[in-house]
C-alpha positions as CSV (number, residue, x, y, z in Angstrom):
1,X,217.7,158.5,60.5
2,X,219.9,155.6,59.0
3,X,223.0,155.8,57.9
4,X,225.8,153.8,56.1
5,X,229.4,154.7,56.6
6,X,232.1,152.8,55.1
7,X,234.9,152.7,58.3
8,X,237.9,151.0,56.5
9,X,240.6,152.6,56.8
10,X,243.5,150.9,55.6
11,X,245.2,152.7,52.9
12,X,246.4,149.8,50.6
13,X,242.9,147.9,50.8
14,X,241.1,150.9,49.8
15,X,243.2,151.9,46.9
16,X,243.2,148.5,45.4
17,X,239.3,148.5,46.1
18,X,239.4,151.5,43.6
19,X,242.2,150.9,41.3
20,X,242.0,147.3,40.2
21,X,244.4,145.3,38.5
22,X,242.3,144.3,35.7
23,X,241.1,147.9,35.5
24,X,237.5,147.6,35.3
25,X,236.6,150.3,37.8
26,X,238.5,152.7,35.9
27,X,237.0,151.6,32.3
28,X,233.7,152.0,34.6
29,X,234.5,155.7,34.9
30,X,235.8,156.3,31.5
31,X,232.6,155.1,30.3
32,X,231.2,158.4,31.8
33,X,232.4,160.5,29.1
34,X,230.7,158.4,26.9
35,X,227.6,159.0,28.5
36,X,228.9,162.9,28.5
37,X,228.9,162.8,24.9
38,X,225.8,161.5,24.3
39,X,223.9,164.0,26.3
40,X,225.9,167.1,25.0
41,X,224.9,165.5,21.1
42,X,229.1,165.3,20.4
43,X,232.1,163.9,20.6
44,X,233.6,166.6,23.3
45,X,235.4,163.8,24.9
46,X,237.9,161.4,23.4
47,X,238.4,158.9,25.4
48,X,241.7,157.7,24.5
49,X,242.8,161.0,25.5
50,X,242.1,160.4,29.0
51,X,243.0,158.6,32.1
52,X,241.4,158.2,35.5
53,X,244.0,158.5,38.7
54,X,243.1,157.3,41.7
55,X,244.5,158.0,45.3
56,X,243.9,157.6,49.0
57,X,243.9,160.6,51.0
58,X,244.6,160.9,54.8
59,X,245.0,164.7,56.6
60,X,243.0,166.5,59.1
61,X,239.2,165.6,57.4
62,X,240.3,161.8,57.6
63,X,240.5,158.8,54.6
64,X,238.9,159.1,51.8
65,X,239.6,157.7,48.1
66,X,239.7,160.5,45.3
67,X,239.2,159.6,42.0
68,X,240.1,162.2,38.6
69,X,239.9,162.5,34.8
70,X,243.3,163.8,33.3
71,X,244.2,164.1,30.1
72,X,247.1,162.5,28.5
73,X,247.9,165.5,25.9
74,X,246.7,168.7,25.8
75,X,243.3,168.8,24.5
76,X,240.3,170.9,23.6
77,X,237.1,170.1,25.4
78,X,234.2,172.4,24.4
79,X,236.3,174.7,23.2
80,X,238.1,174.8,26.6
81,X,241.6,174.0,26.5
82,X,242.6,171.5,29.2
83,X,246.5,170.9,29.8
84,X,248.0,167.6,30.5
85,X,248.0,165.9,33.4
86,X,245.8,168.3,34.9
87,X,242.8,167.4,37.1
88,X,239.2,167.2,37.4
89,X,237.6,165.6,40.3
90,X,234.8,163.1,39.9
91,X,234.4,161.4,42.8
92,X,235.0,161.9,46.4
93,X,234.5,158.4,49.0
94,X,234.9,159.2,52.4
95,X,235.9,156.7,55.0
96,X,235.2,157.2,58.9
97,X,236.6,155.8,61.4
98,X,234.6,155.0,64.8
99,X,236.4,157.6,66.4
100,X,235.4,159.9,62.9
101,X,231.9,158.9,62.9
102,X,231.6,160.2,66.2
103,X,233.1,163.8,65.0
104,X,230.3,163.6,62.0
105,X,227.7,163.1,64.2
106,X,228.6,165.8,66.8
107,X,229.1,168.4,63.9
108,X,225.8,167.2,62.6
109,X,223.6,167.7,66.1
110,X,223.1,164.1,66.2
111,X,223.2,161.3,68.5
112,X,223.7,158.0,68.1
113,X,221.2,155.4,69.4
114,X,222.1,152.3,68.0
115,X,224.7,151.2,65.1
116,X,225.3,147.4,63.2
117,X,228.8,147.2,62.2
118,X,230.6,144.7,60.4
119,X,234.4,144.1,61.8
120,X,235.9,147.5,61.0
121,X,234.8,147.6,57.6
122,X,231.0,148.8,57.2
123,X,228.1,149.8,59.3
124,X,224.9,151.1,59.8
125,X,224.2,153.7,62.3
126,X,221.0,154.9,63.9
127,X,220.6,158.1,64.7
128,X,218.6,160.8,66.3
129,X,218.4,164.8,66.7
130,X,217.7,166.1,69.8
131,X,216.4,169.1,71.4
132,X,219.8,169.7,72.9
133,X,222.1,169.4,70.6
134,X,225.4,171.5,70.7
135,X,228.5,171.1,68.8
136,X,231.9,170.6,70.2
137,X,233.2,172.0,66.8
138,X,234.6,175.7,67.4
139,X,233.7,176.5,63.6
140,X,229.7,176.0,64.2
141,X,229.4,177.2,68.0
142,X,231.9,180.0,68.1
143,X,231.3,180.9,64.0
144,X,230.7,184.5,64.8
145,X,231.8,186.7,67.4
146,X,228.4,187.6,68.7
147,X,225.2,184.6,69.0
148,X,223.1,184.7,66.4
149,X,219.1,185.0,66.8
150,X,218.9,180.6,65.7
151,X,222.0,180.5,68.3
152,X,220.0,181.7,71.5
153,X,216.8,179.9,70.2
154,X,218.5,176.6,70.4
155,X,219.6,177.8,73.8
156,X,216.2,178.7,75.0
157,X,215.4,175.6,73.5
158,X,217.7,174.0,75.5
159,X,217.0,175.8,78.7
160,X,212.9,175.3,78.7
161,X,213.8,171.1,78.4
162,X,215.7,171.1,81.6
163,X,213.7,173.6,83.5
164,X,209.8,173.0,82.3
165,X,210.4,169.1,81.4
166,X,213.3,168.0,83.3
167,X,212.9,169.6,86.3
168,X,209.4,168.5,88.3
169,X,207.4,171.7,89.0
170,X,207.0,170.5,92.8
171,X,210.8,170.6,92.9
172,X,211.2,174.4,92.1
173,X,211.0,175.7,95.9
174,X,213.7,172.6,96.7
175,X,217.4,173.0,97.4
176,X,219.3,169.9,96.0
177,X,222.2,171.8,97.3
178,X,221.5,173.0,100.4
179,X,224.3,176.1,100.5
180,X,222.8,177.4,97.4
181,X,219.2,179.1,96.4
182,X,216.2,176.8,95.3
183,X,215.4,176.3,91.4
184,X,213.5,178.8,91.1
185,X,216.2,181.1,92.0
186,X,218.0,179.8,88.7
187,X,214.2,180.3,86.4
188,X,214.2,184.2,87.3
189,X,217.9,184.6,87.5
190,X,219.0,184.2,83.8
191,X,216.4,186.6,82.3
192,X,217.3,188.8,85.1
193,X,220.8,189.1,84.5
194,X,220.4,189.7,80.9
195,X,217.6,192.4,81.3
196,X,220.5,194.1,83.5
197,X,223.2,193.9,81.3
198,X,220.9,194.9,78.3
199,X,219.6,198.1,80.3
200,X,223.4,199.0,81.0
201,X,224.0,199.0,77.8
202,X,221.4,200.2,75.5
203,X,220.5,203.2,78.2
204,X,217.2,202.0,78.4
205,X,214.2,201.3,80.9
206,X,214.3,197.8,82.6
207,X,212.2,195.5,81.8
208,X,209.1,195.3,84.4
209,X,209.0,194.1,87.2
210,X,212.0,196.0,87.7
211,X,212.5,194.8,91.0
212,X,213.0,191.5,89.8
213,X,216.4,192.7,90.2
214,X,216.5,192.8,93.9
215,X,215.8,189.2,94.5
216,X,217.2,187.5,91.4
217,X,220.6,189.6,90.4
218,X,223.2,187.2,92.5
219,X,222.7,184.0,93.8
220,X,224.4,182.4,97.0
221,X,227.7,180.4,96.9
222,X,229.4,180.3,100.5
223,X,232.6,178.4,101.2
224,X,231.7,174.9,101.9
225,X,233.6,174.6,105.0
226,X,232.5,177.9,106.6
227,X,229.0,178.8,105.4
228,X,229.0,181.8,106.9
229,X,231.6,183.5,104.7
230,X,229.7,184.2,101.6
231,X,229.9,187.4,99.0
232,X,227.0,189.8,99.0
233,X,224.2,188.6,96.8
234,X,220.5,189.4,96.1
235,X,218.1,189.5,99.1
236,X,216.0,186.1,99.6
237,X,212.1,187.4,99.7
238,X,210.2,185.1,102.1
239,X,208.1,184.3,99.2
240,X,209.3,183.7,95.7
241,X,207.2,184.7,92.7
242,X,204.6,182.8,91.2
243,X,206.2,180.7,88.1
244,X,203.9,182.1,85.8
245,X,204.5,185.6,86.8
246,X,208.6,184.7,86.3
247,X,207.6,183.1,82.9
248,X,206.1,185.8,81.4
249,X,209.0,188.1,82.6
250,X,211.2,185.9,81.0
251,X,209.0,186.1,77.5
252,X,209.3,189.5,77.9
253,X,213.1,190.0,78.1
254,X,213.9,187.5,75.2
255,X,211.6,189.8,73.3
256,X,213.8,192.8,74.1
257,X,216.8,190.9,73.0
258,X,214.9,190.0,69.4
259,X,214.4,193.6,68.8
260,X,218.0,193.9,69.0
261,X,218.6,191.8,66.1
262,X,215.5,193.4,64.2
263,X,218.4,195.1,61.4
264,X,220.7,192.7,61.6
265,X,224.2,191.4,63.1
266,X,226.3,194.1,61.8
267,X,223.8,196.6,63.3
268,X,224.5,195.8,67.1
269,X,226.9,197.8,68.4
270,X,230.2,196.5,70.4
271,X,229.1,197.1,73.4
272,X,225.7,195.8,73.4
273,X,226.8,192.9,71.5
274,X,229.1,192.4,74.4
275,X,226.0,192.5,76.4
276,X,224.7,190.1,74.9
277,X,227.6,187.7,74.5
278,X,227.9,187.9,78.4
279,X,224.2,186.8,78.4
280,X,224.4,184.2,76.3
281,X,227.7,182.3,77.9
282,X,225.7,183.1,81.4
283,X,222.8,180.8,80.5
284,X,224.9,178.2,79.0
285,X,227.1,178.0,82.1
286,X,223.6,177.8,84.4
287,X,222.2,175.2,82.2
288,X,225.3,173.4,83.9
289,X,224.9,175.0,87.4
290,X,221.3,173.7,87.1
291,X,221.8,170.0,85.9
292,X,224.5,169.8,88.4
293,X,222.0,170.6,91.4
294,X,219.2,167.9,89.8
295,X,221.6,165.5,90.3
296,X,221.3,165.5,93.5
297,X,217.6,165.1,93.8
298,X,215.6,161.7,93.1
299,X,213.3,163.3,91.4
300,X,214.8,165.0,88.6
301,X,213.1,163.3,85.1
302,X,215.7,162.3,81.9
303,X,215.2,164.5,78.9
304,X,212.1,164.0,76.7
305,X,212.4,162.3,72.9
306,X,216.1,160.8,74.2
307,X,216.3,156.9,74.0
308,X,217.9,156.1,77.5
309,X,221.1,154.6,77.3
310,X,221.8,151.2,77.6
311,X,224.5,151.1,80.3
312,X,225.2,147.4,81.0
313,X,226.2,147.5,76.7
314,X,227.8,150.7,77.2
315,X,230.0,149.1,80.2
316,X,230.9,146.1,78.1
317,X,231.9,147.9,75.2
318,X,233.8,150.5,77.1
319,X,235.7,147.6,78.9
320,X,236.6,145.4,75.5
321,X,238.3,148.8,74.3
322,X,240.2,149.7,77.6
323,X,243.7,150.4,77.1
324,X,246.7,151.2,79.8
325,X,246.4,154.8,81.1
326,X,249.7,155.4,80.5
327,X,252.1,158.8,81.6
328,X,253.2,161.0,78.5
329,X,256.4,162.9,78.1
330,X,255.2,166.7,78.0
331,X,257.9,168.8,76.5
332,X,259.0,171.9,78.1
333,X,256.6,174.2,75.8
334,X,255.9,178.3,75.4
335,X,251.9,178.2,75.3
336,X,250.0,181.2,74.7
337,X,246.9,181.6,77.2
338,X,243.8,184.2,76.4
339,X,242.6,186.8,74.4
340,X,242.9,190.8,73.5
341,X,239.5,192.4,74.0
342,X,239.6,196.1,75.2
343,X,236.2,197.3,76.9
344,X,236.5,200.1,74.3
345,X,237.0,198.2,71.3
346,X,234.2,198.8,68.2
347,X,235.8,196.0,65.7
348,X,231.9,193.9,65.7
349,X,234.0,190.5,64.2
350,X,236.4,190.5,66.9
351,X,235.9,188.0,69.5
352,X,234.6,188.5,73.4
353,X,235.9,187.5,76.2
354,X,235.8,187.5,80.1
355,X,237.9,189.1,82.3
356,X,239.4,186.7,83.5
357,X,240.5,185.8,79.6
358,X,242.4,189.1,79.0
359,X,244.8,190.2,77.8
360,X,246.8,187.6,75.7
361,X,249.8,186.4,77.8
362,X,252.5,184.0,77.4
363,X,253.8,181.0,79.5
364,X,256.6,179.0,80.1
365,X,255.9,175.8,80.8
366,X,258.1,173.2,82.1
367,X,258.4,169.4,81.3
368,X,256.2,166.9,83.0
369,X,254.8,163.7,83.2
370,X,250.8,163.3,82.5
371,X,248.4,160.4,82.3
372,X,246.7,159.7,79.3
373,X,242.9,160.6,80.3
374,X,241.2,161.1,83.5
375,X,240.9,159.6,87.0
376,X,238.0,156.8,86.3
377,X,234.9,156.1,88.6
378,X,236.9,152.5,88.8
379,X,240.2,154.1,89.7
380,X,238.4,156.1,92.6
381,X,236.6,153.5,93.7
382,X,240.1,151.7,94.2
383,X,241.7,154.5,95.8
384,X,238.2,154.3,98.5
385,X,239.1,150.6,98.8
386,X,242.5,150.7,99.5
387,X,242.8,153.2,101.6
388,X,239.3,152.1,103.7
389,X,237.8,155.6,103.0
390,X,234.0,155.7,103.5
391,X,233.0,159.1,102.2
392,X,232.3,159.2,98.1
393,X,231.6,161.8,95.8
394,X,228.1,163.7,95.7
395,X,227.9,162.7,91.8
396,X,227.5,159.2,93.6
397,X,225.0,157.4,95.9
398,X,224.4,154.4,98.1
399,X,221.8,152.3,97.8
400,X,219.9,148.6,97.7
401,X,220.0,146.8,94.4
402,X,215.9,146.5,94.8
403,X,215.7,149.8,95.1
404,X,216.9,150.7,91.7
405,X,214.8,150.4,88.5
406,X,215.7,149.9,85.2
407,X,217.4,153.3,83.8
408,X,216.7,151.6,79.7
409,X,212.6,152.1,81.6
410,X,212.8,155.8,82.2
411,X,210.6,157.9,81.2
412,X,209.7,161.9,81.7
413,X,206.9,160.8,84.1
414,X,209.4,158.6,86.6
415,X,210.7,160.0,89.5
416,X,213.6,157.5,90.9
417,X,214.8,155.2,88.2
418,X,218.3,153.9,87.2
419,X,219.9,150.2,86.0
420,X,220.2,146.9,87.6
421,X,221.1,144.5,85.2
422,X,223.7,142.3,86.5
423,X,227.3,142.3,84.9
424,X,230.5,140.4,85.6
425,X,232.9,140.6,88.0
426,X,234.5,143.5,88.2
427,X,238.3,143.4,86.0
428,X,241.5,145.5,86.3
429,X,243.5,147.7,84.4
430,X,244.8,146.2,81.5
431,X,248.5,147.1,82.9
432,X,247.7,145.1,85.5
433,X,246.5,146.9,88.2
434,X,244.5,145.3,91.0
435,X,240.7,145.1,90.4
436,X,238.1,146.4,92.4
437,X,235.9,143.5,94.9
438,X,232.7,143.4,93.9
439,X,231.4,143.1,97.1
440,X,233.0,146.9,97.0
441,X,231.1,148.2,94.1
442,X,227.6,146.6,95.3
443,X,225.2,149.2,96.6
444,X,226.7,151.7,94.8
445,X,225.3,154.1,91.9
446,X,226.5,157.1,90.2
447,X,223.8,159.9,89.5
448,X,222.7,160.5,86.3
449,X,219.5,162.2,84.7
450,X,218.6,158.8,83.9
451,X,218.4,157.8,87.9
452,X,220.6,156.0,89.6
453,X,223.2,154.0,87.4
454,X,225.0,150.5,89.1
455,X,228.7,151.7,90.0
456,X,229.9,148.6,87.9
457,X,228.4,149.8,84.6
458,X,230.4,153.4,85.3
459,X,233.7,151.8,86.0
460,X,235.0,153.5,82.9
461,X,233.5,157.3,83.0
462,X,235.6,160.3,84.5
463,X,235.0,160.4,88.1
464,X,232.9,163.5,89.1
465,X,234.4,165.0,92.5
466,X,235.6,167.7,94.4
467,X,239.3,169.3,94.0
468,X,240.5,168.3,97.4
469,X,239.1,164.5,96.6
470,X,240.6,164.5,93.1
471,X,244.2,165.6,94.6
472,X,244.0,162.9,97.4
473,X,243.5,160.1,94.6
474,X,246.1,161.5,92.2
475,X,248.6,161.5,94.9
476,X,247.8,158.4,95.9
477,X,248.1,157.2,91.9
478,X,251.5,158.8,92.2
479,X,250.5,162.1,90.7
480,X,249.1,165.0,91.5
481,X,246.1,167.8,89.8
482,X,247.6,169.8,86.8
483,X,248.2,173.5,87.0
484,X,246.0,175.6,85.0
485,X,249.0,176.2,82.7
486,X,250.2,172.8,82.9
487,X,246.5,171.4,81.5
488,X,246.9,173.8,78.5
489,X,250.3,172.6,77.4
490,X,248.9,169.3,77.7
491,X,246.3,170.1,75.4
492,X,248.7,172.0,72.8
493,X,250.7,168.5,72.5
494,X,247.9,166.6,71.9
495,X,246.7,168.7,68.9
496,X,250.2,168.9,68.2
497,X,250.4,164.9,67.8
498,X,247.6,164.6,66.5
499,X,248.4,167.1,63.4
500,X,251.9,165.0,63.6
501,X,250.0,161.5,62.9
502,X,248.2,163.1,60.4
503,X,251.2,164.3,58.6
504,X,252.6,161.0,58.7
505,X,249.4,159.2,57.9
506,X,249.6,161.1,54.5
507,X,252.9,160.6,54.1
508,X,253.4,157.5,54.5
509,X,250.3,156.1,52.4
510,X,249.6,158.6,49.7
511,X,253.7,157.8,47.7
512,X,253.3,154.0,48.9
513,X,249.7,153.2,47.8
514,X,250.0,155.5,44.0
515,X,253.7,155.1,43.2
């Protein structure tokens, strides 16, 4: 799909765009009760009696010009009577931002694959829908309380690409990570823990081969320094069962769940729909577990029908809009943390939530300091410099230019692909801070489903690594990890600046541009 989006967003040049001095785009719209009148067959409009007002707009949607009839007197229209100076909208020209467009596109379930733009005024965008798509808008994925049927079919939707397409069948029986269960574990697991919660809930049979249960109810997840302490979990069966067998067991429990939704949302009671909820956020959290494990094998293939990115463009652009991670005052802030779900509740609208979530409960939080975004993969890698350290993250990997191919090559039938296209050196932070040698970054990659991606075309993602390596390169930075409670009063001043600029936005442009 291609699509034109007009990006300016400067208030004056817009309005004046609109509203011209010589007034011809306003006798343009005037003309249209002309045209009114001569398919109703009579003069309901008169247009002397009219005016057009124009005005820019900037709140919480974003810019946008507005444009409205009003009449001059009071006047009868069709036998309506319409007072003066009140309003009827004609025309509605929205204006998106980069930053916007990327919003419109999320809401949408599309992705961007390629866009022309011209300076900050126009462009033309490219775009595709994939298989996976999920909004980061709470209105679409959290509309309703419980999933609806379409919401668990874009899930299984979701779930079959990474473990039929993504995930090589030879690969099923390996353990990326070696303290946790193979991948097959993960294919019999989700319809398993459903089937379980289902059959506590709706007081009926299991779903056969009950004793799917045995093997596949809890996985493994020992401490990483001492393996041997680990909580009790499912038996390991010297032999797991045939894919096909664990297929058609999964077939059969999503069919159980379908019935369930046979008369309707409304018709589920609370406490299988909170079954059902606990189902549904289960599979989307193992869709993670899982894509987090095929990182760490070679031969884990990118998703079908999804254009590879192209990293080297993706670093430069990412570079040319750095700015200075700066620290933020955080006020000293009351924040309110979680939700009120009681196990014996019966309102069906009112949300779900996990233990861990309940009840609602209110913090204090102090004043503090907090950087602007993330640690980078650059940042880390400067922290490893400095301090000589040797041992990086398991989202990265070493390895010989040679041996990586080009990641804008792969394809679902590669097995180890990634991006060697040469960049520049390697820059600081635009405060100043040192750069990283590129003799540093050579040989190194960061994992992605796309194989192996040159360290110096990553400089700018979040790093991906453990707690204890995080906190040793946030002290070193000067800083240290957030609290829990700390990271949600960050969050609840940024929404709370961001509604701020909005305000002020509006404000400031609306009395200015139309006074």
């Amino acid at each position: 799909m291609l699509i034109g989006l007009d990006a300016c967003n400067d208030p004056a040049r817009v309005y004046h765009a609109y509203n011209d001095k010589e007034g011809l785009t306003h006798q343009f719209i005037l003309n249209g009760l002309r045209h009114a009148n001569r398919v109703l067959g009579e003069t309901a409009f008169v247009e002397d009696d009219w005016k057009v007002i124009g005005e820019y707009v900037y709140d919480a949607e974003g810019g946008r010009h507005q444009a409205f009839y009003s009449p001059l007197r009071d006047t009868i229209v069709m036998g309506e009577l319409v007072r003066s100076h009140e309003r009827i909208q004609i025309e509605q020209s929205l204006k998106y931002s980069a930053a916007e467009a990327q919003v419109l596109w999320q809401r949408a379930g599309m992705t961007e694959i390629a866009q022309w733009r011209r300076r900050e005024e126009y462009g033309l965008h490219m775009l595709a829908k994939p298989k996976m798509a999920f909004s980061l808008d709470p209105s679409v994925y959290a509309r309703t309380a419980l999933p609806s049927l379409e919401d668990w079919e874009g899930l299984w939707a979701a779930w079959d690409v990474v473990t039929r397409e993504m995930l090589p069948p030879d690969d099923l029986l390996e353990k990326p990570i070696k303290l946790r269960n193979a991948c097959i574990f993960y294919l019999g697991h989700i319809p398993t823990f459903l089937d379980i919660q289902l059959t506590k809930t709706t007081q009926q049979p299991p779903t056969d081969p009950a004793y799917y249960r045995d093997i596949f109810e809890r996985g493994i997840d020992p401490d990483v320094d001492n393996p041997e302490l680990c909580h009790a979990h499912s038996e390991i069966p010297d032999e797991w069962p045939a894919v096909d067998a664990i297929l058609a067991y999964q077939s059969r429990v999503r069919a159980r769940l379908q019935s369930l939704y046979a008369e309707g949302n409304d018709a589920i009671p609370r406490h299988v729909g909170r079954a059902i909820w606990v189902g549904f956020e289960h599979e989307l959290m193992h869709i993670e577990t899982l894509l987090y494990m095929m990182l760490q094998s070679d031969k884990t293939r990118p998703p079908p029908h999804v254009p590879a990115p192209d990293f080297e463009k993706l670093a430069a652009k990412a570079r040319a809009e750095r700015v200075p991670n700066q620290w933020f005052d955080i006020p000293a802030q009351d924040i309110t943390i979680g939700i009120d779900d009681p196990e014996d509740g019966t309102d069906p609208h009112a949300p779900y939530g996990w233990d861990n979530e309940k009840p609602v409960r209110h913090a204090s939080v102090h004043a503090f300091q907090a950087k602007g975004r993330p640690i980078s993969n650059e940042e880390y890698a400067l922290y490893l410099y400095s301090n000589q350290l040797t041992k990086i993250p398991a989202s990265w990997a070493y390895t010989s230019e040679a041996s990586v191919s080009d990641a804008n090559n792969a394809s679902a039938s590669s097995h180890a692909n990634g991006d060697t296209r040469a960049s520049g050196d390697a820059i600081g932070q635009p405060d100043g801070a040192p750069a990283v040698p590129e003799h540093f970054l050579e040989g190194k990659a960061v994992r992605t489903v796309y194989g192996l991606v040159p360290l110096k075309h990553a400089l700018d993602w979040p790093v991906f690594a453990s707690y204890n390596e995080l906190a040793g390169c946030a002290a070193w930075m000067g800083g240290r990890i957030p609290t829990f409670e700390e990271a949600r009063s960050i969050y609840a001043h940024a929404q709370a600046l961001k509604k701020k600029e909005a305000e002020k936005q509006l404000s400031q442009t609306v009395p200015a541009v139309n006074g």
